[in-house]
N, C-alpha and C positions, 0 to 999 in steps of 0.2 A: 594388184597394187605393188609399186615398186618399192625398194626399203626406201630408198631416198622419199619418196613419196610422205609412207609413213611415218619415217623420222619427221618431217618437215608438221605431219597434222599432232601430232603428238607436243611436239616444240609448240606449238599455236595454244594447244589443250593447256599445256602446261602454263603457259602465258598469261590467258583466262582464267585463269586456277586462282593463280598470285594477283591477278589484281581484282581477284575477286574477296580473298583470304585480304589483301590490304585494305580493301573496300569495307571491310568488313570491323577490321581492327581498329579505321578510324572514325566508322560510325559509333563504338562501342567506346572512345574516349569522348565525342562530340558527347552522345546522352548521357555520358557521366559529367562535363560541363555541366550540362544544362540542370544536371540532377534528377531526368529521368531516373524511370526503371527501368532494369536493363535486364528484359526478356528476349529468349529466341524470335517472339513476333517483333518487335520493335527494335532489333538491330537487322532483323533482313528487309524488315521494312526501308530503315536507315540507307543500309549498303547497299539494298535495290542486287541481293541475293534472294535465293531460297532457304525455307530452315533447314531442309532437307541438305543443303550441302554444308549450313552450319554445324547441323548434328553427325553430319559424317565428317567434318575436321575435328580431329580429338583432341589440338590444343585452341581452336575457337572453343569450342564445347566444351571443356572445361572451365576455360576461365567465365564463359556467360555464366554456369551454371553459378562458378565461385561467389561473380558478383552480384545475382541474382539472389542468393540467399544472404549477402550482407547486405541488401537495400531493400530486404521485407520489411517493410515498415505496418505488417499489419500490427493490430494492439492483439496482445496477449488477450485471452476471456479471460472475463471477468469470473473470481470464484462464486462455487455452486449458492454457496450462504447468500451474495451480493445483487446475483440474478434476480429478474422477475420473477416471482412462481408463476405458474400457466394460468392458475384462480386469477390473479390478480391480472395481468394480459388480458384475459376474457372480459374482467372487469370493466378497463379500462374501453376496451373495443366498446363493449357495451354499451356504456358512456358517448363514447366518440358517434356512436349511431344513434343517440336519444335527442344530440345534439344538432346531427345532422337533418334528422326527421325534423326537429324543431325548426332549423332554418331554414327546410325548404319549405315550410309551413307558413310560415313568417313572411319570404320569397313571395309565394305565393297572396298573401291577403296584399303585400306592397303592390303586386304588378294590381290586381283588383281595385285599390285605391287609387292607382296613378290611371290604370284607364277607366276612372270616373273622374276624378280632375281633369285627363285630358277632353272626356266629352263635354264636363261642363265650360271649360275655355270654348269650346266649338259652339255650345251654345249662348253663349255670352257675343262671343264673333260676328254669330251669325244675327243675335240681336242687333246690336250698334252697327252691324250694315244694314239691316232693313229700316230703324230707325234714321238713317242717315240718306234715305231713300225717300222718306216720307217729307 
């Protein structure tokens, strides 16, 4: 390969680089409009890069990371004292499944009910046409 050559694929490399790093920079102001969160998947998503070349720019990669931990909007846990005990969880599931059982029981006699109404419509039907026959 000739230098000329090289210089010229290199100049090109470089070119994709930057408007990839720009691609990049103004995906991560858009989801900060928007008020996303601004993770490595969701701005190479954005810039329509890879993370892998996010994570290898080490002034993209920084500041994702920066922004990334001031829009953790997870909630703090709650203290040990505030929590559910695991008794009580059990309990509750417990509950949840006595309910559950009940309603499909319940489910259950309704469809029972409803296909004896609906045969006795069928047979009421089928009276007033043969009456209506006669």
């Amino acid at each position: 390969m000739s230098a000329r050559r090289a210089e010229v694929l290199r100049g090109a490399a470089d070119a994709r680089s930057l408007a990839a790093e720009q691609r990049a920079r103004r995906a991560v102001q858009e989801l900060q409009r928007r008020g996303a969160t601004i993770t490595f998947q969701a701005v190479a998503a954005e810039a329509g890069v890879s993370r892998a070349f996010l994570y290898g720019h080490r002034q993209l990669r920084t500041a994702i990371e920066q922004l990334r931990q001031e829009c953790q909007d997870i909630p703090p846990r709650l203290p040990a004292h505030q929590r559910a005990s695991e008794e009580s969880t059990r309990a509750r599931l417990r509950g949840m499944l006595e309910e559950n059982k009940r309603l499909r029981a319940e489910n259950a006699q309704l469809r029972e009910e409803l296909a004896l109404a609906h045969g006795r419509v069928r047979e009421l039907e089928h009276q007033v046409r043969a009456s209506r026959r006669r």
